[in-house]
Jmol script that loads the backbone (N, CA, C; Angstrom):
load data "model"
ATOM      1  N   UNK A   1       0.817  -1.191   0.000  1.00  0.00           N
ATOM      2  CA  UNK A   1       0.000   0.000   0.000  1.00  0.00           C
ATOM      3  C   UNK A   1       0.861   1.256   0.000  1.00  0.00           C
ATOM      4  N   UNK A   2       2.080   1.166   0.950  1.00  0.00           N
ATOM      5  CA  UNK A   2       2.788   2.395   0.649  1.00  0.00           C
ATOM      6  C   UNK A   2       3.551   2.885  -0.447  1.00  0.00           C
ATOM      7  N   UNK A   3       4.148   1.563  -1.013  1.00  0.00           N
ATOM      8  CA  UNK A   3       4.925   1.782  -2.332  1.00  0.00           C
ATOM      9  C   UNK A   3       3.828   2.385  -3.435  1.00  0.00           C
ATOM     10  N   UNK A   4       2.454   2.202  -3.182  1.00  0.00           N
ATOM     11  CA  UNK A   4       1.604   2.295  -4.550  1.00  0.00           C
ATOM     12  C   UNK A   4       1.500   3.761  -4.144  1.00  0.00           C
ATOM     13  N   UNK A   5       0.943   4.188  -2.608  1.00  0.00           N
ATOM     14  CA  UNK A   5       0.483   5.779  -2.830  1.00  0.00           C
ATOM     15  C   UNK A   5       2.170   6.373  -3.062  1.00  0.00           C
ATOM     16  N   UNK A   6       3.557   5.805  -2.805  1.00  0.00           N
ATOM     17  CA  UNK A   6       4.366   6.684  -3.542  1.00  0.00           C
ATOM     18  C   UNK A   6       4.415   6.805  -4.880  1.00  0.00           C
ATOM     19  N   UNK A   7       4.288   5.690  -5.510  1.00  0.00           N
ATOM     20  CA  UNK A   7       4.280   5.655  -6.948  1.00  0.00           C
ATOM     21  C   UNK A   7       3.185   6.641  -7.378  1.00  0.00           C
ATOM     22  N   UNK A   8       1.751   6.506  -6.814  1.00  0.00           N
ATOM     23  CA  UNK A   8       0.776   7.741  -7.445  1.00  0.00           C
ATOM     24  C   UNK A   8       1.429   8.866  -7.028  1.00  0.00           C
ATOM     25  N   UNK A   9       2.084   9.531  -5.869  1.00  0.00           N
ATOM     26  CA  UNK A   9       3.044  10.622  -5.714  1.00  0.00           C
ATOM     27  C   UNK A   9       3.736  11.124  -6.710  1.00  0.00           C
ATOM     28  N   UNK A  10       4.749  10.242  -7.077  1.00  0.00           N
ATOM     29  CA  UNK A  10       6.093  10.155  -8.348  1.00  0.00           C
ATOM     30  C   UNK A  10       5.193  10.520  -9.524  1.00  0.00           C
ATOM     31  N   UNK A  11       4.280   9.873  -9.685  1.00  0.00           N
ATOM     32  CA  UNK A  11       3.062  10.168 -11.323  1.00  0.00           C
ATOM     33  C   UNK A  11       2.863  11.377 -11.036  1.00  0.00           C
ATOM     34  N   UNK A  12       1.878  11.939 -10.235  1.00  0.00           N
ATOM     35  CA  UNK A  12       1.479  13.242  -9.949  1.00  0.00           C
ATOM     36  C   UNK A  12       2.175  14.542  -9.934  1.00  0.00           C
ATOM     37  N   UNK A  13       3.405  13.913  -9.661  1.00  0.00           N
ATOM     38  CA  UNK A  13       4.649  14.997  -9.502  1.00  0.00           C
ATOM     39  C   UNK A  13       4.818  15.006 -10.906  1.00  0.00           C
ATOM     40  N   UNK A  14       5.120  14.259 -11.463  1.00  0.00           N
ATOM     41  CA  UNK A  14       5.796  13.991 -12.940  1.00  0.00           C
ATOM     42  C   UNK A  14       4.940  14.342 -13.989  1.00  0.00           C
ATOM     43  N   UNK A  15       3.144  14.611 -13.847  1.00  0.00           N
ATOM     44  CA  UNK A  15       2.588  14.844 -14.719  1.00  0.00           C
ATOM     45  C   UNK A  15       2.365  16.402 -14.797  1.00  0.00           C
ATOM     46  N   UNK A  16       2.411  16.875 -13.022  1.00  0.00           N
ATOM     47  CA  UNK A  16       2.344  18.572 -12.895  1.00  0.00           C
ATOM     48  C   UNK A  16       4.112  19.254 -14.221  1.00  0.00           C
ATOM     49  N   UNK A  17       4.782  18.409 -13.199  1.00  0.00           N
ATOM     50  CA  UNK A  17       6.118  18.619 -14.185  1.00  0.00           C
ATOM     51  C   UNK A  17       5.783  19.234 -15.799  1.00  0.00           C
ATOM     52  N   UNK A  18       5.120  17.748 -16.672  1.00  0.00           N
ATOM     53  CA  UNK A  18       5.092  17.645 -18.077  1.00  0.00           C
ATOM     54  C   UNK A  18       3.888  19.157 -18.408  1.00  0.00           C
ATOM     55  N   UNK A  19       2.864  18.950 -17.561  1.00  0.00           N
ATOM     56  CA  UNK A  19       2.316  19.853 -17.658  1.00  0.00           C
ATOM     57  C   UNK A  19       3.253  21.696 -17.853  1.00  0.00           C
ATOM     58  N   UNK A  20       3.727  21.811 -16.801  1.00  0.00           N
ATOM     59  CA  UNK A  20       4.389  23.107 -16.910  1.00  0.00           C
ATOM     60  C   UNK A  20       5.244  23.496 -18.438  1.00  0.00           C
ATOM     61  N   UNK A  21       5.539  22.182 -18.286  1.00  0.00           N
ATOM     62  CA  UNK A  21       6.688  22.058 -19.545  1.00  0.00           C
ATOM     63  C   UNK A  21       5.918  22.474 -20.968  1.00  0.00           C
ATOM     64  N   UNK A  22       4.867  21.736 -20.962  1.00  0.00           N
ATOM     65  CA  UNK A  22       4.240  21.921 -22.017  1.00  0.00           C
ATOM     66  C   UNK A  22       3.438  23.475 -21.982  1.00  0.00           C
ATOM     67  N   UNK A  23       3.158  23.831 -21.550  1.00  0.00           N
ATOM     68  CA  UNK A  23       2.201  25.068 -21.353  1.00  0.00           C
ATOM     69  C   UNK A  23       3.875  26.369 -21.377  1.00  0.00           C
ATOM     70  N   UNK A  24       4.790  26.432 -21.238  1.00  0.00           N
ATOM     71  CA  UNK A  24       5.748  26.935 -21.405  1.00  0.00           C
ATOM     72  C   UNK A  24       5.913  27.387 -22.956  1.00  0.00           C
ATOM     73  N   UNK A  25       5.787  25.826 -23.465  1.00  0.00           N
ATOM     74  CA  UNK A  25       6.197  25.252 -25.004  1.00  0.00           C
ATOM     75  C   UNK A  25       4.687  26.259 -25.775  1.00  0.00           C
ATOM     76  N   UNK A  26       3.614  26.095 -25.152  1.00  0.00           N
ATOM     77  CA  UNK A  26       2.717  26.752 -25.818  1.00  0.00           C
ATOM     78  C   UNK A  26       3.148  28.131 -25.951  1.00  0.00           C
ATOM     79  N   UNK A  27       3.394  28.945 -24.672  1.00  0.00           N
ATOM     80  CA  UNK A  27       3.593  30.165 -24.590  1.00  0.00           C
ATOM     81  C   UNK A  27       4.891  30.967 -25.226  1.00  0.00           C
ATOM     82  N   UNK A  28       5.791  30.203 -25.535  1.00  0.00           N
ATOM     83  CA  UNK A  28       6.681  30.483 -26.822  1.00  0.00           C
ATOM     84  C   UNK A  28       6.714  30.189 -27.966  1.00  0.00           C
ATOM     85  N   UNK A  29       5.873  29.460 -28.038  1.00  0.00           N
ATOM     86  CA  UNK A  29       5.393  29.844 -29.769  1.00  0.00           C
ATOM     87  C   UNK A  29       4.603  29.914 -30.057  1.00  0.00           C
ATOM     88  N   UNK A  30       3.199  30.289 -29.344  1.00  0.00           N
ATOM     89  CA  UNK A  30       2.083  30.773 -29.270  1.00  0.00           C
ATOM     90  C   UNK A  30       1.286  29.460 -30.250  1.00  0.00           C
ATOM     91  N   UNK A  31       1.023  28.720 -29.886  1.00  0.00           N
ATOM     92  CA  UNK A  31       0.872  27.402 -30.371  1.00  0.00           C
ATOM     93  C   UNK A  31      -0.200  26.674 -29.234  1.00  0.00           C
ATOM     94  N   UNK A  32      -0.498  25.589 -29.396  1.00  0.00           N
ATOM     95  CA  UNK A  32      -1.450  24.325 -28.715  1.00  0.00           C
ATOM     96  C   UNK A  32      -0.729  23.152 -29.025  1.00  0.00           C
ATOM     97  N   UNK A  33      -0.722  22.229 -28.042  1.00  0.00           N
ATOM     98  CA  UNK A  33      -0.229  21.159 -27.875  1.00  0.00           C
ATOM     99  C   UNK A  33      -0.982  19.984 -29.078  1.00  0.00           C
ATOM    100  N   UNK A  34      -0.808  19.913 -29.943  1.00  0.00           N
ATOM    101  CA  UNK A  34      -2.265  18.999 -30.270  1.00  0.00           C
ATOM    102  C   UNK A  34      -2.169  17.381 -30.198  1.00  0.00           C
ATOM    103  N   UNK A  35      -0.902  17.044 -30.469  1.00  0.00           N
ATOM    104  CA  UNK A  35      -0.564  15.192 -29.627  1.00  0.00           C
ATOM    105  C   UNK A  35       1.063  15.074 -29.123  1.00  0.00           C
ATOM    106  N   UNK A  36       0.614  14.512 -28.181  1.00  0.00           N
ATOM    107  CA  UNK A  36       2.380  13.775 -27.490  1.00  0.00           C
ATOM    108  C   UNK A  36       2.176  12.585 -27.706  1.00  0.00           C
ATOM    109  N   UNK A  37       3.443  11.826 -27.925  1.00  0.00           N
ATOM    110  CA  UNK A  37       3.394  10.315 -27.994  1.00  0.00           C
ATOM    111  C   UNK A  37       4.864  10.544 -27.442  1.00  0.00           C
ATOM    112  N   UNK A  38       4.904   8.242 -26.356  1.00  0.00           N
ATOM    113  CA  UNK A  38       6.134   8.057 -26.483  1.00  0.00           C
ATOM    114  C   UNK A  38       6.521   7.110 -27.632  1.00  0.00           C
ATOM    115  N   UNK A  39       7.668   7.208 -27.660  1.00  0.00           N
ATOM    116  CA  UNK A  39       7.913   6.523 -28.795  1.00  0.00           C
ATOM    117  C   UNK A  39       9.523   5.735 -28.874  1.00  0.00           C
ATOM    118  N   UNK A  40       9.971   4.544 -29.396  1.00  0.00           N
ATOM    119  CA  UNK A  40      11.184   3.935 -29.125  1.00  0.00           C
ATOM    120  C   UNK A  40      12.165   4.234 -30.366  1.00  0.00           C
ATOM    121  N   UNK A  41      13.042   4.845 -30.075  1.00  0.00           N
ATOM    122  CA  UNK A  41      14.263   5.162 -31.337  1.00  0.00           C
ATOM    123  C   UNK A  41      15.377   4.419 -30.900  1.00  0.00           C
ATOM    124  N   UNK A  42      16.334   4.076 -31.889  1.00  0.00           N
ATOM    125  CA  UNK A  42      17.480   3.656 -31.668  1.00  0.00           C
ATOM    126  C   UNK A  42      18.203   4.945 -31.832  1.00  0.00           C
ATOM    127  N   UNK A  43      18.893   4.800 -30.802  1.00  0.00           N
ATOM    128  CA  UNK A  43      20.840   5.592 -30.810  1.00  0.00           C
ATOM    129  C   UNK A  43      21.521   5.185 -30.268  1.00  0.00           C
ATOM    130  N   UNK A  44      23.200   5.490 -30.320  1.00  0.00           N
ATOM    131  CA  UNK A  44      24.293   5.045 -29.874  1.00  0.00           C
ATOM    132  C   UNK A  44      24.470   5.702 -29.088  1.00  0.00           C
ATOM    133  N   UNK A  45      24.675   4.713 -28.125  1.00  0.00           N
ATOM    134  CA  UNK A  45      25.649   4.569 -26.724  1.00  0.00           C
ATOM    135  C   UNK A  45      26.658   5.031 -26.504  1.00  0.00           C
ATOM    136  N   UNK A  46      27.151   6.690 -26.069  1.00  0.00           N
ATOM    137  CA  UNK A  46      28.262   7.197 -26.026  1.00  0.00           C
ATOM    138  C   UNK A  46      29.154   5.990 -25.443  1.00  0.00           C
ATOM    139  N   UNK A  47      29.421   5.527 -24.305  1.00  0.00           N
ATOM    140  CA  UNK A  47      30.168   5.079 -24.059  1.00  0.00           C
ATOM    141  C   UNK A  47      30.554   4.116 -24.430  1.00  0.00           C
ATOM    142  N   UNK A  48      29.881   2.991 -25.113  1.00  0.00           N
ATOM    143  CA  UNK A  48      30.098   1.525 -25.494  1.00  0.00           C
ATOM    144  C   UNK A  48      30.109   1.630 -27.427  1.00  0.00           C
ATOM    145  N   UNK A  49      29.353   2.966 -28.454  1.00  0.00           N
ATOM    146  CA  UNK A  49      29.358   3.023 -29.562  1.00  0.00           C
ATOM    147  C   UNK A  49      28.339   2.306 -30.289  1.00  0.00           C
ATOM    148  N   UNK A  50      27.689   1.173 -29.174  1.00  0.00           N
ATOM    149  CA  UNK A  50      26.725   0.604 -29.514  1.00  0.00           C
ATOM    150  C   UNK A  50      25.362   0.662 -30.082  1.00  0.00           C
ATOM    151  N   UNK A  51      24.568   0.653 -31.156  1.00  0.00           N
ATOM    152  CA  UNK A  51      23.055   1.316 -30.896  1.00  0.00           C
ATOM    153  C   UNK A  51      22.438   0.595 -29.382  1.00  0.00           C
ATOM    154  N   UNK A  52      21.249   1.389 -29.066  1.00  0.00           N
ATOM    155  CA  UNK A  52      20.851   0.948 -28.188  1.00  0.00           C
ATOM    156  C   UNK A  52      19.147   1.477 -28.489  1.00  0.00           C
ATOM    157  N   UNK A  53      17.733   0.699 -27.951  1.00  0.00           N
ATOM    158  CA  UNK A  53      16.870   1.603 -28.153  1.00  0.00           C
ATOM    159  C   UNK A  53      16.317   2.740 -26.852  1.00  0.00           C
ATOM    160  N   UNK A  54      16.125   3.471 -26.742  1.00  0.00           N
ATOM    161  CA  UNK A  54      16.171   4.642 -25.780  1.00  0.00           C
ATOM    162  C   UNK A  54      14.466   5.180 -26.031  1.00  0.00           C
ATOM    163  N   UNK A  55      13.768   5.998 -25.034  1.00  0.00           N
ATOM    164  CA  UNK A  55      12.648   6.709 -25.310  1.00  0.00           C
ATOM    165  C   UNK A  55      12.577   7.719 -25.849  1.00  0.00           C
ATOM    166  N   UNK A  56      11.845   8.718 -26.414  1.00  0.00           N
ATOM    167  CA  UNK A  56      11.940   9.407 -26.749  1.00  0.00           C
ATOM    168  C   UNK A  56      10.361   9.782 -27.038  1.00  0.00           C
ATOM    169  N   UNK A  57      10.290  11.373 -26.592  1.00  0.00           N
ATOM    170  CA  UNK A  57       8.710  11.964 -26.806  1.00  0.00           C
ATOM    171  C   UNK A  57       8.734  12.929 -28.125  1.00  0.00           C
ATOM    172  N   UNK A  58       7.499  12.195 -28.617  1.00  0.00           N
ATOM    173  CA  UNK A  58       7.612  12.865 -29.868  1.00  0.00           C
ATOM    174  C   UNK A  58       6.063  14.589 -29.450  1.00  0.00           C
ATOM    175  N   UNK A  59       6.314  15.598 -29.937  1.00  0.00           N
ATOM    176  CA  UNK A  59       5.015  16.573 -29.449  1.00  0.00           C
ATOM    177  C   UNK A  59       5.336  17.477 -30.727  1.00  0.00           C
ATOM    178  N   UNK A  60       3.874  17.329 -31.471  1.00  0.00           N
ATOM    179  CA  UNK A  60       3.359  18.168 -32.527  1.00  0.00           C
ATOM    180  C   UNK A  60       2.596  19.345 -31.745  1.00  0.00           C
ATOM    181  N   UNK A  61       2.452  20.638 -32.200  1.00  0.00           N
ATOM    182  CA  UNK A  61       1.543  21.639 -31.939  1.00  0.00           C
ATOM    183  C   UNK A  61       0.987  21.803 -33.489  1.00  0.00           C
ATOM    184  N   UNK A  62      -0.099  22.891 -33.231  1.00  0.00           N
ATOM    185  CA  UNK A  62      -0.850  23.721 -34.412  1.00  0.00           C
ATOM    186  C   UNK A  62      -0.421  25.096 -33.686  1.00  0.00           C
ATOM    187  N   UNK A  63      -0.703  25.776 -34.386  1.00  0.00           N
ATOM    188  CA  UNK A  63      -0.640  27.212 -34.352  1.00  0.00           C
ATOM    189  C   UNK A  63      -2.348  28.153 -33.911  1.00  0.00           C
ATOM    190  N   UNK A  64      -2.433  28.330 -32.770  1.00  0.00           N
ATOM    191  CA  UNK A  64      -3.421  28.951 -31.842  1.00  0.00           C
ATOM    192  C   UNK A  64      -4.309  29.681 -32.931  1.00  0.00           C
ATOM    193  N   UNK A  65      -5.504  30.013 -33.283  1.00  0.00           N
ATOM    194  CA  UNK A  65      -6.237  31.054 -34.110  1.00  0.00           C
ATOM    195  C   UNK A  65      -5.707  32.209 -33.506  1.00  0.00           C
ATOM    196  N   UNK A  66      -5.509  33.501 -33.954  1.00  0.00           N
ATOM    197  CA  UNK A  66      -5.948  34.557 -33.686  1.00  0.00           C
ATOM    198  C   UNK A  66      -7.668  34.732 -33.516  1.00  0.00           C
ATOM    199  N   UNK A  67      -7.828  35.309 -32.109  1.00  0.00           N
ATOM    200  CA  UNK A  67      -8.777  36.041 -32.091  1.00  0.00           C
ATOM    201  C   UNK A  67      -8.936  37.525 -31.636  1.00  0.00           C
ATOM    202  N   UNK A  68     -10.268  37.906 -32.934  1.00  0.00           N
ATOM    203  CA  UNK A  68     -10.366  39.276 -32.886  1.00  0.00           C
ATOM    204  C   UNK A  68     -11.752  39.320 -32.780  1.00  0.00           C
ATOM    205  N   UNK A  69     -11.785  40.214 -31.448  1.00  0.00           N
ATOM    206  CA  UNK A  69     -13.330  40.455 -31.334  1.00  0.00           C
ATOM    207  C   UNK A  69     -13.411  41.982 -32.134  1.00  0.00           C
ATOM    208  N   UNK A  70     -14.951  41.441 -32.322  1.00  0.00           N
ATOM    209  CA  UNK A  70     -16.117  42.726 -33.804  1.00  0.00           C
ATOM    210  C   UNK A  70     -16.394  43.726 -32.459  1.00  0.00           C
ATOM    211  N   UNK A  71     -16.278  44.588 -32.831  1.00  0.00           N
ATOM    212  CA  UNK A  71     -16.778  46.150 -32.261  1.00  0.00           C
ATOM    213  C   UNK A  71     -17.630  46.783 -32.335  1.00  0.00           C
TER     214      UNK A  71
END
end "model"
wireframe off; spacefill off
backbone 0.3
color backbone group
């Protein structure tokens, strides 16, 4: 029971995190989030030269409408 309410802790923490992150990402390029995915790529292993597969988040935006309110 305790390991699980830390683990919902660690999530909760980690999703406020992604959250900020993303709403940042909106506010510099005046944009909307419109999908995140994770996703598995291969790259090499500085230290060993090896490929290896690693995570990696892929995040598309659109570009926000302008709005103009009529007078």
């Amino acid at each position: 029971m305790q390991q699980e309410s830390q683990e919902k802790k660690a999530v909760e923490a980690a999703e406020k995190a992604v959250a900020g992150v993303l709403g940042d990402l909106e506010d510099a390029t005046r944009s909307e989030v419109k999908k995140i995915a994770l996703e598995d790529v291969v790259d090499v292993d500085e230290r060993t030269g090896r490929p290896e597969v690693r995570k990696a988040v892929d995040i598309q935006v659109q570009a926000k409408p302008e709005r103009k309110w009529s007078r």
